[in-house]
mmCIF file of the protein (N, C-alpha, C, O) and its ligand, coordinates in Angstrom:
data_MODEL
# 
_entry.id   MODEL 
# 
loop_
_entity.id 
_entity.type 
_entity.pdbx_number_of_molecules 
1 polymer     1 
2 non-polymer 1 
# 
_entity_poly.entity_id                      1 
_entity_poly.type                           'polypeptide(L)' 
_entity_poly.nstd_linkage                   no 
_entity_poly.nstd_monomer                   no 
_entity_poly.pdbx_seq_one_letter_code       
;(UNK)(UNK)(UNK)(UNK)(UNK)(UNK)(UNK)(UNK)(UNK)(UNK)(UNK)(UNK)(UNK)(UNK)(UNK)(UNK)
(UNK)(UNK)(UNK)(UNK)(UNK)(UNK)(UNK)(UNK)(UNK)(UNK)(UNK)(UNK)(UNK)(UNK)(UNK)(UNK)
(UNK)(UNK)(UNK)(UNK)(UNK)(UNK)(UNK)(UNK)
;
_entity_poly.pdbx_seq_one_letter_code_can   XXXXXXXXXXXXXXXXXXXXXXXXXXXXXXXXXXXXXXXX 
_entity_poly.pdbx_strand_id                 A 
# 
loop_
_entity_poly_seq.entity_id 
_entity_poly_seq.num 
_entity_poly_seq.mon_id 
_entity_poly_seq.hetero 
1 1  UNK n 
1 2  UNK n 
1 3  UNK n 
1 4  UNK n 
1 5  UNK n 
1 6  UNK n 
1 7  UNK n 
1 8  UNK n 
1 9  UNK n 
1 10 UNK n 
1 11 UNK n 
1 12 UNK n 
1 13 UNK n 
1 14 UNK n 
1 15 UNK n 
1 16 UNK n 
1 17 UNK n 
1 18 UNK n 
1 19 UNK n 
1 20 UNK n 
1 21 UNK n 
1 22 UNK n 
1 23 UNK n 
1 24 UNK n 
1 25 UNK n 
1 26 UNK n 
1 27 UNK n 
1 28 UNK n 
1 29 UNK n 
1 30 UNK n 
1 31 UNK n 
1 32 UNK n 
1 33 UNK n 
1 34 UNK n 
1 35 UNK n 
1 36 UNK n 
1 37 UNK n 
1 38 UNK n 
1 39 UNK n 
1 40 UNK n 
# 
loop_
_struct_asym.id 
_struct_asym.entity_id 
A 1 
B 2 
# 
loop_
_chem_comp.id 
_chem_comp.type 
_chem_comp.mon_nstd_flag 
UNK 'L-peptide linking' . 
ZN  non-polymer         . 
# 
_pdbx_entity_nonpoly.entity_id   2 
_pdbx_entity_nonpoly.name        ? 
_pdbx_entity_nonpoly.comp_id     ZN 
# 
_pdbx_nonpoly_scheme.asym_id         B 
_pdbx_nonpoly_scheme.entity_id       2 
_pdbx_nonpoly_scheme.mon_id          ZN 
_pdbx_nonpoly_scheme.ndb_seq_num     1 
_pdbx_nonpoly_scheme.pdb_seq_num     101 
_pdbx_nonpoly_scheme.auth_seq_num    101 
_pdbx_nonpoly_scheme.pdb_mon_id      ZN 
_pdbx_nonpoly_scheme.auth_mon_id     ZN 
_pdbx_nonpoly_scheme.pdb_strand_id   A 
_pdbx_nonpoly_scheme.pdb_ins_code    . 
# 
loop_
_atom_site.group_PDB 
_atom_site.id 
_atom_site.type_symbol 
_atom_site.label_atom_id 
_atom_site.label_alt_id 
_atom_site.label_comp_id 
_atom_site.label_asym_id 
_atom_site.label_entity_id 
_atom_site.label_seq_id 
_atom_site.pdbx_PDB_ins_code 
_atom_site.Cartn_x 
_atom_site.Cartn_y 
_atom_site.Cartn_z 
_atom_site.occupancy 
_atom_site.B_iso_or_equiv 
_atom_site.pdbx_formal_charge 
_atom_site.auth_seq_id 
_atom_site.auth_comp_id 
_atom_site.auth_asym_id 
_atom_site.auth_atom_id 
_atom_site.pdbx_PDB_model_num 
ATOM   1   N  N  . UNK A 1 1  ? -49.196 34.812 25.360 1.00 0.00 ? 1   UNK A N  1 
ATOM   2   C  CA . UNK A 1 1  ? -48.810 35.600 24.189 1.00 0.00 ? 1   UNK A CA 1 
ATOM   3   C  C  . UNK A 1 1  ? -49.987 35.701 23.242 1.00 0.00 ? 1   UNK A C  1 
ATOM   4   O  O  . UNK A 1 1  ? -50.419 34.738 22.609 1.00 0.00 ? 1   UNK A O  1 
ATOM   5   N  N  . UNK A 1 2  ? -50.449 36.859 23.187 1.00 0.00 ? 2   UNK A N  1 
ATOM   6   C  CA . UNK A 1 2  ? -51.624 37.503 22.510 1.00 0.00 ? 2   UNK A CA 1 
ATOM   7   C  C  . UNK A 1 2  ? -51.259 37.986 20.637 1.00 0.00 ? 2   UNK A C  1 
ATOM   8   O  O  . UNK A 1 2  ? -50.653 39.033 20.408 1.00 0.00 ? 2   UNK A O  1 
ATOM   9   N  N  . UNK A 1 3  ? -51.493 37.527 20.059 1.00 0.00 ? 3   UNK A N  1 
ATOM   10  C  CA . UNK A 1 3  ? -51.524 37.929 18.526 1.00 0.00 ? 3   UNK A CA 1 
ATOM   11  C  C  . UNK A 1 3  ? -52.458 38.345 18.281 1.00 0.00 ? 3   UNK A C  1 
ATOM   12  O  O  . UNK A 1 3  ? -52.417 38.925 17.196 1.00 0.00 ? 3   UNK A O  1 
ATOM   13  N  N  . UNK A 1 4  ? -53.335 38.368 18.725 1.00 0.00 ? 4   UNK A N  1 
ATOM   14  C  CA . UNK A 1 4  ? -54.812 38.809 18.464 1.00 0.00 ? 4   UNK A CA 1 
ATOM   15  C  C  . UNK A 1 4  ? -54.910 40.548 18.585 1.00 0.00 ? 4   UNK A C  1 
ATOM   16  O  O  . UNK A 1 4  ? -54.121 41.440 18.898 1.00 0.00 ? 4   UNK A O  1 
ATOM   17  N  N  . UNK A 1 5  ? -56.144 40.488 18.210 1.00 0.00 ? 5   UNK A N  1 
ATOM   18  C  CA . UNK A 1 5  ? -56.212 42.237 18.208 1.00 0.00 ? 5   UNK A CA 1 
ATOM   19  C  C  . UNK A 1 5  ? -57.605 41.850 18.512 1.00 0.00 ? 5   UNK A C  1 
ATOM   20  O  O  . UNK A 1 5  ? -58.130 40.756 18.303 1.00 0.00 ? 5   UNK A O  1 
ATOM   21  N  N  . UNK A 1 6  ? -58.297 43.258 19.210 1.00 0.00 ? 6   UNK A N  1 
ATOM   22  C  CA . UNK A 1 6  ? -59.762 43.188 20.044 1.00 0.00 ? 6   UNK A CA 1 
ATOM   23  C  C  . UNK A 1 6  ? -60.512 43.792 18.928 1.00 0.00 ? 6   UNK A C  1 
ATOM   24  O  O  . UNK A 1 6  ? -59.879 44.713 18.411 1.00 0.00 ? 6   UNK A O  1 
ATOM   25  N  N  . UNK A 1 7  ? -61.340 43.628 18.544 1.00 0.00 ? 7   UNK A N  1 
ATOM   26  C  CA . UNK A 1 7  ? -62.447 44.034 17.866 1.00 0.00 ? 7   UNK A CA 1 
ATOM   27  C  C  . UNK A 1 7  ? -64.019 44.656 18.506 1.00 0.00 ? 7   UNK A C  1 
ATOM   28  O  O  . UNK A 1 7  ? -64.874 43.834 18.837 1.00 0.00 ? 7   UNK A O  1 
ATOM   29  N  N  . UNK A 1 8  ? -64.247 45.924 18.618 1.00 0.00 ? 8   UNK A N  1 
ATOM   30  C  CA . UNK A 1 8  ? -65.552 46.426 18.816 1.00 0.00 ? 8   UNK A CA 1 
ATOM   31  C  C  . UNK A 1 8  ? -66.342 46.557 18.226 1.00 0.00 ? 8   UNK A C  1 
ATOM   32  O  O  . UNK A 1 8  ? -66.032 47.358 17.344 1.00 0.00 ? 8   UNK A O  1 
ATOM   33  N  N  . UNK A 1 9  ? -68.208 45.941 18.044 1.00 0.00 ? 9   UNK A N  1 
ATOM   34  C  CA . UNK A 1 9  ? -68.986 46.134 17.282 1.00 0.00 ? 9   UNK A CA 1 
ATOM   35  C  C  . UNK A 1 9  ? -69.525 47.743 17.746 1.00 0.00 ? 9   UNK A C  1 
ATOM   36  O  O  . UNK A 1 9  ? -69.885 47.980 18.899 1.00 0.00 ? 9   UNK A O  1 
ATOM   37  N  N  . UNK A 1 10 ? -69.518 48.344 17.117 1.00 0.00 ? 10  UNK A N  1 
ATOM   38  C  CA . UNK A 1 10 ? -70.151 49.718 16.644 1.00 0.00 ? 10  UNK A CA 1 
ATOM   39  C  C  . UNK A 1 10 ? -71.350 50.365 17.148 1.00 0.00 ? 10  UNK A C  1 
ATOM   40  O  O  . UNK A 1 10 ? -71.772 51.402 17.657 1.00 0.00 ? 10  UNK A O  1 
ATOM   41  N  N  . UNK A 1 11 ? -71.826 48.674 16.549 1.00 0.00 ? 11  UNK A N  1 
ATOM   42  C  CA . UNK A 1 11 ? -73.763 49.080 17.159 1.00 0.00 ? 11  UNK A CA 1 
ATOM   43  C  C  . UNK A 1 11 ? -73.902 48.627 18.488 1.00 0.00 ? 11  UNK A C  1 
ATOM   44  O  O  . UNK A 1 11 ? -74.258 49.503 19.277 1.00 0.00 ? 11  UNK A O  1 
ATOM   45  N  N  . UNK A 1 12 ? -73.732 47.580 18.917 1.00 0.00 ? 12  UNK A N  1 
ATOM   46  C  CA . UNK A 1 12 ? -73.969 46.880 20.437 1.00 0.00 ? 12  UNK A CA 1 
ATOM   47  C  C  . UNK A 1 12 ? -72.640 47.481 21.593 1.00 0.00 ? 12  UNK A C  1 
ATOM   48  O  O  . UNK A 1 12 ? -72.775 47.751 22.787 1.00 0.00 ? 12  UNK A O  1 
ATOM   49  N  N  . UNK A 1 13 ? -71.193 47.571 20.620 1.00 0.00 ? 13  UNK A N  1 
ATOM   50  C  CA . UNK A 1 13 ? -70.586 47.378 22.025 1.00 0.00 ? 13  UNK A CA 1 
ATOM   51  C  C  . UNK A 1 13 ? -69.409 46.080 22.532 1.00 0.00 ? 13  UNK A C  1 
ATOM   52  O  O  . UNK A 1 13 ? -68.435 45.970 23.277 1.00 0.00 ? 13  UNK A O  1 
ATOM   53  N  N  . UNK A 1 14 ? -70.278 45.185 21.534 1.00 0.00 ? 14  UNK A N  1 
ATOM   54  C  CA . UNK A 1 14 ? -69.894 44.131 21.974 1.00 0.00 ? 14  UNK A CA 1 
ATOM   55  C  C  . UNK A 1 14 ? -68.493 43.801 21.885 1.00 0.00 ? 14  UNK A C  1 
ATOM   56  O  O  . UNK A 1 14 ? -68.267 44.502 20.899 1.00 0.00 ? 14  UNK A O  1 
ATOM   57  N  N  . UNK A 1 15 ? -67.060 43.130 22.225 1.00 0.00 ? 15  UNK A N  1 
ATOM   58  C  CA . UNK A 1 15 ? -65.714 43.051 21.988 1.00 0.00 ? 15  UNK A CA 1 
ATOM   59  C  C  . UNK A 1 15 ? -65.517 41.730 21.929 1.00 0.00 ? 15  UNK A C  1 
ATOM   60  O  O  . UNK A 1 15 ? -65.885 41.061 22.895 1.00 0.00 ? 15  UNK A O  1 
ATOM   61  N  N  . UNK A 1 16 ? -64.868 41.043 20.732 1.00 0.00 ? 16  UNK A N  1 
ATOM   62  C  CA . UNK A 1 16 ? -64.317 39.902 20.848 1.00 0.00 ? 16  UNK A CA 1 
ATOM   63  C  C  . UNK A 1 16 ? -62.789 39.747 20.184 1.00 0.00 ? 16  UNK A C  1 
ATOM   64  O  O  . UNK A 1 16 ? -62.335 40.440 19.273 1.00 0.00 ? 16  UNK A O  1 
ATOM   65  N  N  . UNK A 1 17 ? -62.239 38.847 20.757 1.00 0.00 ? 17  UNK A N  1 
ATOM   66  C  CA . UNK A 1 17 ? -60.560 39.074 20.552 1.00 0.00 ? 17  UNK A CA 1 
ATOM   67  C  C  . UNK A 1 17 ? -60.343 38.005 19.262 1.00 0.00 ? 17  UNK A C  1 
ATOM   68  O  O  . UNK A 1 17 ? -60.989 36.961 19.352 1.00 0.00 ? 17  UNK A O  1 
ATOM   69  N  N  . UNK A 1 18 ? -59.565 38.159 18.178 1.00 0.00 ? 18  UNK A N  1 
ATOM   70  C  CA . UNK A 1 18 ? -59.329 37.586 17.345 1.00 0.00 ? 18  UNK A CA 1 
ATOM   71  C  C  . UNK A 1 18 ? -58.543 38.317 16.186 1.00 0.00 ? 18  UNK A C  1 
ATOM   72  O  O  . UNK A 1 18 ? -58.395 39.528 16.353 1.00 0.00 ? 18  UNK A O  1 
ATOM   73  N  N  . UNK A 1 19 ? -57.983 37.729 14.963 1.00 0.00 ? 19  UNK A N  1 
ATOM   74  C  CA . UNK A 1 19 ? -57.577 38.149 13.740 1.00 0.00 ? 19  UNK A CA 1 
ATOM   75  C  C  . UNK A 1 19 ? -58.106 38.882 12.947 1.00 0.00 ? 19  UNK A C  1 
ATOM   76  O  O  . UNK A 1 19 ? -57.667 39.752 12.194 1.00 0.00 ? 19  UNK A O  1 
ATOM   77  N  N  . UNK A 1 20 ? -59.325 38.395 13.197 1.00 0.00 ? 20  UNK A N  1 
ATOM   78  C  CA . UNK A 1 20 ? -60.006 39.333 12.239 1.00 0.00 ? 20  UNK A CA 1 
ATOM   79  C  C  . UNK A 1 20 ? -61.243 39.462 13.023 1.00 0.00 ? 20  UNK A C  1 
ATOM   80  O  O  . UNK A 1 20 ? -61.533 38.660 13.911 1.00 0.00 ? 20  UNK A O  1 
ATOM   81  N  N  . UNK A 1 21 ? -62.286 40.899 12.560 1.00 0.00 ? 21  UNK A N  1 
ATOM   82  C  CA . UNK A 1 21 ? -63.137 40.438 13.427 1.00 0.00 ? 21  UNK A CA 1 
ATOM   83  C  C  . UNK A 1 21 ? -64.478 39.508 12.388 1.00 0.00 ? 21  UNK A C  1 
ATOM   84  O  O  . UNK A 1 21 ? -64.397 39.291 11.179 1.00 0.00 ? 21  UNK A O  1 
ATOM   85  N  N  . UNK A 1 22 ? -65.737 39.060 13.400 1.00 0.00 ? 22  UNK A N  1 
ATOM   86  C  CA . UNK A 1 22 ? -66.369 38.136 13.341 1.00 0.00 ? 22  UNK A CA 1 
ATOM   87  C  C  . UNK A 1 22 ? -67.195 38.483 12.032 1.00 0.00 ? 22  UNK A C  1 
ATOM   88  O  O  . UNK A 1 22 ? -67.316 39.550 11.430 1.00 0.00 ? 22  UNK A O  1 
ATOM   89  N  N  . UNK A 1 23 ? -67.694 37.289 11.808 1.00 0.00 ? 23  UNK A N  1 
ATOM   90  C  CA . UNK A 1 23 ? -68.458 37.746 10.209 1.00 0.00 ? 23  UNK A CA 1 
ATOM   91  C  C  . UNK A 1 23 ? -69.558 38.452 10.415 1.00 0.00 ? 23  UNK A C  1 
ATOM   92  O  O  . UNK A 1 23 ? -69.879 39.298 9.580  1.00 0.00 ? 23  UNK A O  1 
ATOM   93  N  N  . UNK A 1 24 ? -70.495 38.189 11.798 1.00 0.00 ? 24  UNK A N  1 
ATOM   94  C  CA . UNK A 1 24 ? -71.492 38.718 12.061 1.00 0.00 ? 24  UNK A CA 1 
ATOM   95  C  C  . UNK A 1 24 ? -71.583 39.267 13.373 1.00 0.00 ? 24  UNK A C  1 
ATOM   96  O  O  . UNK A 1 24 ? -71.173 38.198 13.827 1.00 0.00 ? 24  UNK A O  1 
ATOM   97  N  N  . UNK A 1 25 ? -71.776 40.084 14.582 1.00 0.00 ? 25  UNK A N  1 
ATOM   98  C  CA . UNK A 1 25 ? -71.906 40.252 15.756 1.00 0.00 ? 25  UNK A CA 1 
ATOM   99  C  C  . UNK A 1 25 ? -72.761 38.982 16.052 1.00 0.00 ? 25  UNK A C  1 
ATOM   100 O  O  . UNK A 1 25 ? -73.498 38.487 15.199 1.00 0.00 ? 25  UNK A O  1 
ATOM   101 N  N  . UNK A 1 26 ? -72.607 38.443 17.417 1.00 0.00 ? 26  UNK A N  1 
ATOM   102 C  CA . UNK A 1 26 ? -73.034 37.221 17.586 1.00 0.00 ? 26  UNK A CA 1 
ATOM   103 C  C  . UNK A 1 26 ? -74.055 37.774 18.582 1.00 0.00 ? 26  UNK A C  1 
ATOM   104 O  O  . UNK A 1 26 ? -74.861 36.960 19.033 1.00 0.00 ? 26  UNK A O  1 
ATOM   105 N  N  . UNK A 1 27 ? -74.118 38.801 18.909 1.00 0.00 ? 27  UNK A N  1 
ATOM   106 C  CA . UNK A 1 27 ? -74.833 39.864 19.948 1.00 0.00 ? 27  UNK A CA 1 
ATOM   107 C  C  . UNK A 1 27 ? -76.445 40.446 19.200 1.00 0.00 ? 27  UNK A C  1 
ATOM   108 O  O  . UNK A 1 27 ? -77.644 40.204 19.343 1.00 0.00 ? 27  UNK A O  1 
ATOM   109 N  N  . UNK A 1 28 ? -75.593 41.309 18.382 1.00 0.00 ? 28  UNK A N  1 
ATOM   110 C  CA . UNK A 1 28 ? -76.970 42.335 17.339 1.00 0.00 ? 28  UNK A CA 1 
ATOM   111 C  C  . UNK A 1 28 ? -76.930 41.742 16.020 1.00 0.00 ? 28  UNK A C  1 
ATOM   112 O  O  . UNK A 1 28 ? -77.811 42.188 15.286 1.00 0.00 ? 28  UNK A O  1 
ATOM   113 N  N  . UNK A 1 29 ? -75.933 40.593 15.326 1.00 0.00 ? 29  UNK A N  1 
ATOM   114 C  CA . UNK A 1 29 ? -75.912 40.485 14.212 1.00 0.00 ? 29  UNK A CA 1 
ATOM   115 C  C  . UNK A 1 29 ? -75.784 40.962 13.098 1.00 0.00 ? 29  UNK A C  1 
ATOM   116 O  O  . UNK A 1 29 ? -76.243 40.625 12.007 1.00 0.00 ? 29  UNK A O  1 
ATOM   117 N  N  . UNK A 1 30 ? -74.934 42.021 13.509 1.00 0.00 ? 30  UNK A N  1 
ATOM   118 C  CA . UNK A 1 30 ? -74.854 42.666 12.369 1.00 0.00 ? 30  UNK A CA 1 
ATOM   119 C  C  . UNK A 1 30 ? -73.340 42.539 11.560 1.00 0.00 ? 30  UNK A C  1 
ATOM   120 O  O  . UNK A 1 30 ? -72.495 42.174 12.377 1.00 0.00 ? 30  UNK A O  1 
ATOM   121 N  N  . UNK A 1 31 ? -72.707 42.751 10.069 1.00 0.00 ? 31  UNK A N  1 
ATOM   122 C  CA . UNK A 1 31 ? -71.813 42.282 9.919  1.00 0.00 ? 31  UNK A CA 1 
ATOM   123 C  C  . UNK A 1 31 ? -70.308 43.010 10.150 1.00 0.00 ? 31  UNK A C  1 
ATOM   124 O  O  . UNK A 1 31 ? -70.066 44.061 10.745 1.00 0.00 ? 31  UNK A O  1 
ATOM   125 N  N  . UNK A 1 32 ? -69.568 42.272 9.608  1.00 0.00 ? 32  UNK A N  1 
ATOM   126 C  CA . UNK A 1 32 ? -67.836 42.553 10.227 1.00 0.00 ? 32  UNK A CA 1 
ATOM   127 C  C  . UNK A 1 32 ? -67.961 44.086 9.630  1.00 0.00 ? 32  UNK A C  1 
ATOM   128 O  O  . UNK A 1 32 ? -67.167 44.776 10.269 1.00 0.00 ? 32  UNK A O  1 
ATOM   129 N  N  . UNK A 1 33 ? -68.479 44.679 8.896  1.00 0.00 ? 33  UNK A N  1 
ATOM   130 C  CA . UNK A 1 33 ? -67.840 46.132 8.517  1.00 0.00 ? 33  UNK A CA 1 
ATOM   131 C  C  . UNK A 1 33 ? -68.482 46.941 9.527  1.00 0.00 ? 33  UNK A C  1 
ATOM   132 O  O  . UNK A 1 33 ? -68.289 48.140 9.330  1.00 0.00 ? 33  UNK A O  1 
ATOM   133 N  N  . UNK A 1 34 ? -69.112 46.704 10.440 1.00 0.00 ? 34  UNK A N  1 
ATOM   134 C  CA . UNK A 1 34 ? -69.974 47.690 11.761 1.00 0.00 ? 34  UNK A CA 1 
ATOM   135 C  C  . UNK A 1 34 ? -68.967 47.278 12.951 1.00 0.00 ? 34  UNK A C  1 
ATOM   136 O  O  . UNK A 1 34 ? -69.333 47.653 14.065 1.00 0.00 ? 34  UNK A O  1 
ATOM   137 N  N  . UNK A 1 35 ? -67.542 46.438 12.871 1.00 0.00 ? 35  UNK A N  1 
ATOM   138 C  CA . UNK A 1 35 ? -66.588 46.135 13.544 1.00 0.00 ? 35  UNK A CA 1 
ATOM   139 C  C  . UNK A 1 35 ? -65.365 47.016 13.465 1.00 0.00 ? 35  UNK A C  1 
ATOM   140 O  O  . UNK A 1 35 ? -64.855 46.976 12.345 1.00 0.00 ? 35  UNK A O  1 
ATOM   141 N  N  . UNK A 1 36 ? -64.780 47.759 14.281 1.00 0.00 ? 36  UNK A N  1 
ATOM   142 C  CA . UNK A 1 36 ? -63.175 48.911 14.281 1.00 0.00 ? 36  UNK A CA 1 
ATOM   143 C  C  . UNK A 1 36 ? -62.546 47.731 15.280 1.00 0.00 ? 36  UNK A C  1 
ATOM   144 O  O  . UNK A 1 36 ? -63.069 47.160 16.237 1.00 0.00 ? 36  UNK A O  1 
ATOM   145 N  N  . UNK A 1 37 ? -61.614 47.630 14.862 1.00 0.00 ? 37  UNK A N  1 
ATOM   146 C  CA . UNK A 1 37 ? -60.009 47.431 15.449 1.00 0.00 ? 37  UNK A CA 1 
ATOM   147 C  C  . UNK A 1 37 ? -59.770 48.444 16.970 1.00 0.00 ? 37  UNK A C  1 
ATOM   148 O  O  . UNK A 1 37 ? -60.013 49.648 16.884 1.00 0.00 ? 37  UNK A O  1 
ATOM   149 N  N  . UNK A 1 38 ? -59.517 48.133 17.680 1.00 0.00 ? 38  UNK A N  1 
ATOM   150 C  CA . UNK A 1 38 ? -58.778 48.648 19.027 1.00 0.00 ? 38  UNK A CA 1 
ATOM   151 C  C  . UNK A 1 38 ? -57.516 48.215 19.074 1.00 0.00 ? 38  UNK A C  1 
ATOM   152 O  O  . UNK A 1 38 ? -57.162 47.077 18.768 1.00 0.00 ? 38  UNK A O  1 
ATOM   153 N  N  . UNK A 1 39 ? -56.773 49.140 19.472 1.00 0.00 ? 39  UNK A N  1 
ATOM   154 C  CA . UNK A 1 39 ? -55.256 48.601 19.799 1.00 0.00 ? 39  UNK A CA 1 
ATOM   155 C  C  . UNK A 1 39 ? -55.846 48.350 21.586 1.00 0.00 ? 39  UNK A C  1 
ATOM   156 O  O  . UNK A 1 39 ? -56.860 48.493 22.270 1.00 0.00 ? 39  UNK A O  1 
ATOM   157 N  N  . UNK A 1 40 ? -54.600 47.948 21.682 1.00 0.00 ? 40  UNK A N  1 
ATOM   158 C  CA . UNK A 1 40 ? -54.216 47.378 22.995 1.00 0.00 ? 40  UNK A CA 1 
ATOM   159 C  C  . UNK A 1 40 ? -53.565 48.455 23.558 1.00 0.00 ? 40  UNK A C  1 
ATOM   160 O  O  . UNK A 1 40 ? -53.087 48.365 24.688 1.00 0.00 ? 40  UNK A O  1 
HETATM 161 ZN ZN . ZN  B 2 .  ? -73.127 43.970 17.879 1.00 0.00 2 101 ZN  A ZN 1 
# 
């Protein structure tokens, strides 16, 4: 059981699953507002 929602960084690509997304891309580093929401 998934509560989470997927998060895409913008610039890289990159997707990580969580509440919110990450403060920084852990990829390109760049921050949570270069992050959109994906539904499932
Ligand atoms: Zn990135």
């Amino acid at each position: 059981m998934s509560t989470g929602k997927k998060w895409q960084c913008t610039v890289c690509g990159l997707t990580q699953e969580g509440q919110a997304p990450p403060k920084t891309c852990p990829k390109c580093g760049v921050d949570s507002s270069k992050f959109i929401g994906l539904r499932k």
